[in-house]
C-alpha positions as CSV (number, residue, x, y, z in Angstrom):
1,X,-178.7,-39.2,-15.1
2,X,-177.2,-36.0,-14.2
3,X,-173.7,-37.7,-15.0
4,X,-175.4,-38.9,-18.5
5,X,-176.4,-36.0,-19.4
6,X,-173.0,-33.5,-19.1
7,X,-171.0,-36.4,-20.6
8,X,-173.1,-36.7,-23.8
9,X,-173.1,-32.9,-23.8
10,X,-169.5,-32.7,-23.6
11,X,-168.6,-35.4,-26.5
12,X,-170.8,-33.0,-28.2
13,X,-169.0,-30.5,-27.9
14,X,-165.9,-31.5,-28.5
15,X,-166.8,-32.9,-32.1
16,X,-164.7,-31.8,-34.6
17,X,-165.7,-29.3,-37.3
18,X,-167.1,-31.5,-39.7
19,X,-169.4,-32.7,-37.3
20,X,-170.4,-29.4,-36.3
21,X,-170.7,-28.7,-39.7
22,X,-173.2,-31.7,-39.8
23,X,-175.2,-30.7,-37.0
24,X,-175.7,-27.4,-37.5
25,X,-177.2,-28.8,-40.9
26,X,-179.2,-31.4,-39.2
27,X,-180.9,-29.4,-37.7
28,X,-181.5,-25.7,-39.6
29,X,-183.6,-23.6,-38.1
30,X,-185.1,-26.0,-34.8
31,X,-182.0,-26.3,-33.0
32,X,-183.3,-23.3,-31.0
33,X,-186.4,-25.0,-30.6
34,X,-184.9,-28.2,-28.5
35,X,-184.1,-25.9,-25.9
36,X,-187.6,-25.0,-25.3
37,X,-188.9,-27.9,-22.4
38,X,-185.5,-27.5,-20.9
39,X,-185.8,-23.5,-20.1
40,X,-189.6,-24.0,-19.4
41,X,-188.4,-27.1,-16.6
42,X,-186.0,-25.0,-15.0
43,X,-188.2,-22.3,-15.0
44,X,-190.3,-23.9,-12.4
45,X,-187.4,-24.2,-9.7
46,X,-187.2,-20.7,-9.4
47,X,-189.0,-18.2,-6.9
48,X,-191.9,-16.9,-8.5
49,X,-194.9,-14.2,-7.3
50,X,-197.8,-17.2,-6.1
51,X,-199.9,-15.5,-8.3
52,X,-198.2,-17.0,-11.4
53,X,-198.0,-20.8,-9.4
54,X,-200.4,-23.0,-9.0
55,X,-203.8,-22.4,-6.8
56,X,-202.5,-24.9,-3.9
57,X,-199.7,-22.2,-3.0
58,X,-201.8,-19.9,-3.2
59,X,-204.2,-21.5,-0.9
60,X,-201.7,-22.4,1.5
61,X,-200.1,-18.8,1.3
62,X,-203.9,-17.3,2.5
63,X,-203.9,-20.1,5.2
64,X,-200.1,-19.9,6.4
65,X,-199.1,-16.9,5.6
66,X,-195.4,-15.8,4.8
67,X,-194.1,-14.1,1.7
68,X,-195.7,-14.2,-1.4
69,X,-192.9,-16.2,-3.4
70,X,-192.5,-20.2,-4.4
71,X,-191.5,-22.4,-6.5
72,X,-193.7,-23.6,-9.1
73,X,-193.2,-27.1,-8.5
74,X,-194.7,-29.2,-5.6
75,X,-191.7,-31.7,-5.8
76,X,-188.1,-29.9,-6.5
77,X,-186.6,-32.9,-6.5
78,X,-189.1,-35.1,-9.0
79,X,-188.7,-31.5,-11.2
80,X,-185.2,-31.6,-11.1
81,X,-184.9,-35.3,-12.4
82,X,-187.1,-34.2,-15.2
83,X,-184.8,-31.3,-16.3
84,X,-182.1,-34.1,-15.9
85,X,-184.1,-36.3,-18.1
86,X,-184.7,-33.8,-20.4
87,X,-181.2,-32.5,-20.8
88,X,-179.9,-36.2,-20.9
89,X,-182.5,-36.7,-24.0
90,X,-181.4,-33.5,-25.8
91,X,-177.8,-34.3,-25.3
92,X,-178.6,-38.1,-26.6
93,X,-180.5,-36.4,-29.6
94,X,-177.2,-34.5,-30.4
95,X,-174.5,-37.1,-29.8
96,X,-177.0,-39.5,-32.5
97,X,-176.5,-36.8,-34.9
98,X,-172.6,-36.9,-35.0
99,X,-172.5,-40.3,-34.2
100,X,-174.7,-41.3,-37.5
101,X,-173.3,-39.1,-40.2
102,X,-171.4,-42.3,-41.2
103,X,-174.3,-44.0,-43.0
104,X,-172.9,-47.6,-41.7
105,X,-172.8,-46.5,-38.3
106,X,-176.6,-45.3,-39.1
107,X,-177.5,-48.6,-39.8
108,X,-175.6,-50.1,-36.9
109,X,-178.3,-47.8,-34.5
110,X,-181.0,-49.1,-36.8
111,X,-180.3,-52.2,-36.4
112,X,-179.6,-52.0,-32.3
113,X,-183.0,-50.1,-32.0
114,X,-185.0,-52.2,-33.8
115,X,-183.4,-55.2,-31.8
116,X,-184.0,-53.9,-28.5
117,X,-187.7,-52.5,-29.1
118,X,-188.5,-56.5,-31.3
119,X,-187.0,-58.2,-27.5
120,X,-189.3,-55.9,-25.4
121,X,-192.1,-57.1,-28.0
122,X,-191.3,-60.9,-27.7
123,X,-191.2,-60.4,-24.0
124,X,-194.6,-59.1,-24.0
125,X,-196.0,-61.6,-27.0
126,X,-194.4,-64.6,-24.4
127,X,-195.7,-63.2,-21.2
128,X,-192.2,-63.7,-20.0
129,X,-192.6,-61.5,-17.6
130,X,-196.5,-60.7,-15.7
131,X,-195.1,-57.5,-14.5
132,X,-195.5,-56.3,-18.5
133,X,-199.3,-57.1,-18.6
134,X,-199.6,-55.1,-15.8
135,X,-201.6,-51.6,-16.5
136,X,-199.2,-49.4,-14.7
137,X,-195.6,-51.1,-16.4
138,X,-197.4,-52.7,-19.4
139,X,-198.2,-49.3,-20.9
140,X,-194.8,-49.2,-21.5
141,X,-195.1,-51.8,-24.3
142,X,-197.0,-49.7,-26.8
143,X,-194.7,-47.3,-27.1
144,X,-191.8,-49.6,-27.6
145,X,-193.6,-52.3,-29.6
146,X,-194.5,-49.1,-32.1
147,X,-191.4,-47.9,-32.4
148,X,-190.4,-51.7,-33.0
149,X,-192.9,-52.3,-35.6
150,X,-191.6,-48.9,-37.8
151,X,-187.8,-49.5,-37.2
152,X,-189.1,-52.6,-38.9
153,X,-190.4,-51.4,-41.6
154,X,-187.6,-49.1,-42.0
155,X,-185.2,-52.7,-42.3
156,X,-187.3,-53.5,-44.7
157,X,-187.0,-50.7,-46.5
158,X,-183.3,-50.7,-46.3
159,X,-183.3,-54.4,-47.7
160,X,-185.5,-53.6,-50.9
161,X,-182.9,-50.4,-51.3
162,X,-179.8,-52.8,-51.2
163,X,-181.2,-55.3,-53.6
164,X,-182.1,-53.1,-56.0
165,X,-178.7,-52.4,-55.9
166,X,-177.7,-55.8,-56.5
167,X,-175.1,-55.0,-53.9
168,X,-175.0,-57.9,-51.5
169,X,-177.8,-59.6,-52.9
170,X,-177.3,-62.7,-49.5
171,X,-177.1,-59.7,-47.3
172,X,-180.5,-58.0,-48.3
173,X,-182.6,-61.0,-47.8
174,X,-180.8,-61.7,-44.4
175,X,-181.6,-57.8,-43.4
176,X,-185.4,-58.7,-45.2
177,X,-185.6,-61.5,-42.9
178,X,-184.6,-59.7,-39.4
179,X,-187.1,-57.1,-40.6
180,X,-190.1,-59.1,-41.0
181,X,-189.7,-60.9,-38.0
182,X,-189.2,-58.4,-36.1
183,X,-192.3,-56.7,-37.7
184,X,-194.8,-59.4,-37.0
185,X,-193.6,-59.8,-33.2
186,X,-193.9,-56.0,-32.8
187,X,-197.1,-55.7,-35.0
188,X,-198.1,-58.5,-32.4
189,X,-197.8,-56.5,-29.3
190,X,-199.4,-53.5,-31.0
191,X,-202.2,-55.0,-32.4
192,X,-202.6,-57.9,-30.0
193,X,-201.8,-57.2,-26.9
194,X,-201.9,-53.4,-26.8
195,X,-205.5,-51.3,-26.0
196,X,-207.5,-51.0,-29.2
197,X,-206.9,-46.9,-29.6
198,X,-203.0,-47.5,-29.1
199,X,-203.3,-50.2,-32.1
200,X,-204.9,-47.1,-34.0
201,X,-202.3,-44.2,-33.5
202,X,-199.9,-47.3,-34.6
203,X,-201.7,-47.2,-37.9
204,X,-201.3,-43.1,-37.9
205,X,-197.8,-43.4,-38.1
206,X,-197.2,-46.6,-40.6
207,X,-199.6,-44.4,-42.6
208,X,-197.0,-41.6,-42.7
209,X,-194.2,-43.7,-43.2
210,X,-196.3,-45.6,-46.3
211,X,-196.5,-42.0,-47.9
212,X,-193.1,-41.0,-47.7
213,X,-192.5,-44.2,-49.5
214,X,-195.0,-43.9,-52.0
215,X,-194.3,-40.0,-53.0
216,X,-190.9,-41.6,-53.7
217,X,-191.2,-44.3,-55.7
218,X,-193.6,-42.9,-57.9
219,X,-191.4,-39.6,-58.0
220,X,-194.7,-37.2,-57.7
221,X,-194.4,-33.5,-58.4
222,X,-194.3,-31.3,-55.5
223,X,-198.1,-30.4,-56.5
224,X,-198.9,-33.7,-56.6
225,X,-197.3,-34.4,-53.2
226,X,-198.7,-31.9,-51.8
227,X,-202.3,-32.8,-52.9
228,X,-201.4,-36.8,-51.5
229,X,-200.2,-35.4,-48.2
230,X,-203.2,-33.2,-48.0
231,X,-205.6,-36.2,-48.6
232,X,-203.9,-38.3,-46.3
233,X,-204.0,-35.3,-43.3
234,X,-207.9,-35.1,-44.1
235,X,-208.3,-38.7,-43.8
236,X,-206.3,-38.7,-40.3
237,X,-208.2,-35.8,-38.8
238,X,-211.8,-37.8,-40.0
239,X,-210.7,-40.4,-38.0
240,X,-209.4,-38.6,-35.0
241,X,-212.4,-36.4,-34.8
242,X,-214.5,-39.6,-34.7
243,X,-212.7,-41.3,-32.4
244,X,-212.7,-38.6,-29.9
245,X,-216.8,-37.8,-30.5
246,X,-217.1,-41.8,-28.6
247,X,-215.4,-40.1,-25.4
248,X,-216.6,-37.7,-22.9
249,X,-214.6,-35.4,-20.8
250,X,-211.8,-33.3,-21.5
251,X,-209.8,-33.8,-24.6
252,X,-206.5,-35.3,-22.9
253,X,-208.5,-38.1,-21.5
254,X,-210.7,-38.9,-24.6
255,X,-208.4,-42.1,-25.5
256,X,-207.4,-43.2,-22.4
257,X,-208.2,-45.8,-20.7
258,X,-212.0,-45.0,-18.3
259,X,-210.5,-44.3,-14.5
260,X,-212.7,-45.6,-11.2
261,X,-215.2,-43.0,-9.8
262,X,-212.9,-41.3,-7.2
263,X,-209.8,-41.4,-9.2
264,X,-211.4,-39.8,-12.3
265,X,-213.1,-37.2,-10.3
266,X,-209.8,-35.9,-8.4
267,X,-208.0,-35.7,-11.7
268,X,-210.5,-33.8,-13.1
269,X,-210.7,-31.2,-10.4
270,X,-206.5,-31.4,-11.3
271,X,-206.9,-30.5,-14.7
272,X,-209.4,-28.1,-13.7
273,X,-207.3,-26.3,-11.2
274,X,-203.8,-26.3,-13.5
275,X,-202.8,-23.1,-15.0
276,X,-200.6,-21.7,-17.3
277,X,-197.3,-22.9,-15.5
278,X,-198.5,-26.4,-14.4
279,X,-197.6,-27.8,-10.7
280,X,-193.9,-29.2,-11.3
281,X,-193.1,-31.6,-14.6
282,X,-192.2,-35.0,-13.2
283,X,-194.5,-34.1,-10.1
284,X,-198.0,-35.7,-10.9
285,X,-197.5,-38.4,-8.1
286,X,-197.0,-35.5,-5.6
287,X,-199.6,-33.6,-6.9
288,X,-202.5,-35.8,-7.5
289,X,-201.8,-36.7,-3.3
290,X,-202.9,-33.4,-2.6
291,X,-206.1,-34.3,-4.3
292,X,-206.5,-37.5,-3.4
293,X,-209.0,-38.2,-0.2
294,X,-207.6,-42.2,0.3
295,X,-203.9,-41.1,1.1
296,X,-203.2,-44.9,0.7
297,X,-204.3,-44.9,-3.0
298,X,-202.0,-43.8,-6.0
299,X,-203.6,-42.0,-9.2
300,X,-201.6,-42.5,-12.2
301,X,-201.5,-40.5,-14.8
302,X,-204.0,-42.2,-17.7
303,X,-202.1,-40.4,-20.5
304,X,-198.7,-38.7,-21.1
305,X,-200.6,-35.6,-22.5
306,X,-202.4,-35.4,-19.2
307,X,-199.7,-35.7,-17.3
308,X,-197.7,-33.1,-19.1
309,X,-200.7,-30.5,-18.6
310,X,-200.8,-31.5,-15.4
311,X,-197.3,-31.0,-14.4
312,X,-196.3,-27.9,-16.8
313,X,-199.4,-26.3,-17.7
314,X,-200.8,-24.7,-20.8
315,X,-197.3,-23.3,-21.8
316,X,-195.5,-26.6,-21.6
317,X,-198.3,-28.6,-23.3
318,X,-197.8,-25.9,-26.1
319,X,-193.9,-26.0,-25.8
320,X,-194.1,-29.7,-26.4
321,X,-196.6,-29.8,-29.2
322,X,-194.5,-26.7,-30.8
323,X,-191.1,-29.0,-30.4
324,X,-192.8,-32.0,-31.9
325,X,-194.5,-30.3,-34.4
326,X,-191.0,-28.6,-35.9
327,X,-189.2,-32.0,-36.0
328,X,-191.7,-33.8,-37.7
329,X,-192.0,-30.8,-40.6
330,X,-188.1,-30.9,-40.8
331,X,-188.4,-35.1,-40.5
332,X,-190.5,-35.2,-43.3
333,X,-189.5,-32.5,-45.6
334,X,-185.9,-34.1,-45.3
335,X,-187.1,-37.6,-46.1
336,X,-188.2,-36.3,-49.4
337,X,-185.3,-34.4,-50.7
338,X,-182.7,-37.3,-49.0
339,X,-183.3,-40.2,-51.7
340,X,-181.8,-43.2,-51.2
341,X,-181.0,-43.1,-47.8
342,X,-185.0,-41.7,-47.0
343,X,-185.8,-44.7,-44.7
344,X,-184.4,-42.7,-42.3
345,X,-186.2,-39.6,-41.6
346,X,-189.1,-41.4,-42.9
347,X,-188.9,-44.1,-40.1
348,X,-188.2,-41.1,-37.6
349,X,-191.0,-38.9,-38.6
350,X,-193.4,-41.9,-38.1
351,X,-192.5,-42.5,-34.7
352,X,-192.9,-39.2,-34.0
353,X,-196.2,-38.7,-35.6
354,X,-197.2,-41.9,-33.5
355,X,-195.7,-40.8,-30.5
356,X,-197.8,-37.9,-31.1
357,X,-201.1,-39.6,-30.8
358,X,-200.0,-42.0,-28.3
359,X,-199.5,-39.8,-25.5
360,X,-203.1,-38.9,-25.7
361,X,-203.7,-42.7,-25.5
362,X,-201.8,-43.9,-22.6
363,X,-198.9,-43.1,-20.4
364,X,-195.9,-45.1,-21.8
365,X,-194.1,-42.1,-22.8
366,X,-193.6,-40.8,-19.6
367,X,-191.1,-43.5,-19.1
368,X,-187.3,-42.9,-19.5
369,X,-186.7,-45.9,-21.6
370,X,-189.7,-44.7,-24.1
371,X,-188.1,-40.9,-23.8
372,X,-184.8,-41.8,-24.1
373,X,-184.9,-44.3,-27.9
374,X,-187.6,-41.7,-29.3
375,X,-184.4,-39.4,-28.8
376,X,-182.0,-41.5,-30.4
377,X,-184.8,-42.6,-33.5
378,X,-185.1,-38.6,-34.0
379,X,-181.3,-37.8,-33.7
380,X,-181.1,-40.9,-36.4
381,X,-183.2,-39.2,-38.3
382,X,-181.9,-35.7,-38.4
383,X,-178.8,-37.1,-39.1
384,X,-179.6,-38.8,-42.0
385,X,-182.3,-35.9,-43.5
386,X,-179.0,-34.6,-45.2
387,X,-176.5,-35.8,-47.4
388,X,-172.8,-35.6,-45.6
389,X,-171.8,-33.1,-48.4
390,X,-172.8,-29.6,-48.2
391,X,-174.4,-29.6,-51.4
């Protein structure tokens, strides 16, 4: 991963300067922002004073003894493949951006992403394989089966654009095709196999994506716009608020999935216990041991967002909020200045808004494969938020 990571970073680098050009363009004023999780990562690798680390070293200092510095994490090694993770993702996000400045080879990763998130679908709709209905791998299918189900939509999109056109009239309706299959095997796995609140933050982000569309083809004013996008916000935080007034608990765990007895009660004293810095991002395995009383039981982490504040504390669950938060404005604003090509950051921005919701839902982000094509979706995006001319 490590490997991964440099080498994307270098082809990066080594663009030439219209590709700079591009990037820098792509992403005006939040490319400062990606480098946010990295720094706060590495941050908790180095020697700190125990006061700002988690309560367990301080506990173990007034039992032990010895001096009053340590690491922040309580795995260095599970920390140090999630900056490698992390770097690897922000290096993929970047490489996506040069790579689709050419609108054909943008289409190309369309279609490749939408291929491989409709195959993970299928192989959940088929049962192929029992490991996927499994809680602990199969949480991995909402995630993938969303981003399916918007890439989708996005094909479809791109098919309705192209016949409008009249330009490759047998083409469109072959791309029309591809789309809707793809859309009803993903829309399958979302709404049929999925839990009932991930089949709801699917609907936040087709929402999104509906709007985008509909600003556009009725070409509102920006008052109007506004006023639509307003409505629809309203109408989403309605529905959030009532979903999370069924739960009980604290706010990450509200649309998870219910834990047993002892497993909910030693992740609450977790969450209770986490400060500002967290106990090591990647670490929740090691850490939940600590607060585990059958050492021969594993707790899983029931959400992403969980398992962030878990591992990197108030200022990382901030950090990743703030990061998501920046692309989707930039996402969304770009979708409706790009025009034709608006699919795009439209389709992006929806993932993102559902990826948003999802990780209070259920833990499928957390895995590399879900990290790692959110990446490339957003870098496919950016990339296409701007016209390749500088106008």
């Amino acid at each position: 991963m490590a490997a991964a990571a440099l080498s994307l970073l270098a082809a990066s680098l080594n663009a030439g300067k219209a590709d700079y050009d591009h990037y820098l363009r792509a992403t005006a004023w939040i490319r400062w922002v990606l480098i946010v999780i990295p720094i706060c990562i590495a941050a908790q690798l180095l020697p700190v004073w125990l006061a700002l680390a988690h309560p367990i070293w301080t506990s173990a200092h007034d039992a032990l003894g010895g001096l009053p510095l340590g690491s922040i994490t309580a795995d260095f090694g599970l920390t140090l493949n999630a900056l490698f993770l992390a770097l690897a993702a922000l290096s993929l996000l970047g490489v996506t951006i040069v790579v689709a400045r050419d609108r054909r080879r943008a289409e190309l990763i369309l279609f490749v992403l939408s291929g491989v998130t409709t195959l993970s679908a299928l192989v959940l709709d088929l049962r192929i394989s029992p490991a996927l209905a499994d809680g602990s791998t199969g949480s991995l299918a909402a995630p993938l089966g969303g981003f399916g189900l918007i890439l989708n939509l996005a094909l479809l999109q791109l098919a309705a654009e192209r016949a409008e056109t009249r330009h490759a009239l047998s083409r469109s309706i072959a791309i029309g095709l591809y789309g809707l299959v793809g859309a009803l095997i993903t829309a399958l796995a979302v709404y049929g196999f999925s839990s009932t609140n991930s089949a709801v933050t699917m609907s936040f982000g087709i929402v999104l994506f509906l709007l985008v569309l509909i600003i556009r083809r009725l070409d509102l004013s920006p008052l109007a716009a506004s006023a639509l996008a307003a409505a629809a916000l309203i109408g989403v935080g309605i529905v959030l608020a009532f979903i999370f007034e069924k739960g009980s608990g604290s706010v990450l765990l509200r649309l998870s999935s219910e834990l047993a007895g002892d497993a909910k009660s030693a992740l609450e004293r977790m969450l209770a216990d986490t400060r500002w810095f967290g106990g090591g991002a990647g670490g929740f395995a090691a850490l939940a041991r600590i607060y585990q009383s059958d050492a021969g039981q594993s707790l899983a982490a029931p959400s992403a967002a969980a398992a962030v504040f878990a591992d990197m504390g108030w200022i990382g669950l901030v950090a990743v909020i703030a990061v998501a938060a920046a692309l989707l404005l930039r996402l969304f604003f770009g979708a409706l200045t790009r025009g034709r090509d608006s699919f795009f950051p439209a389709a992006a921005a929806a993932c993102l808004c559902f990826a948003l919701v999802e990780a209070l839902a259920g833990p499928g982000l957390l895995r590399p494969a879900a990290i790692l094509c959110l990446s490339v979706i957003v870098g496919l995006g950016l990339s296409q938020s701007i016209s390749q001319s500088s106008r």
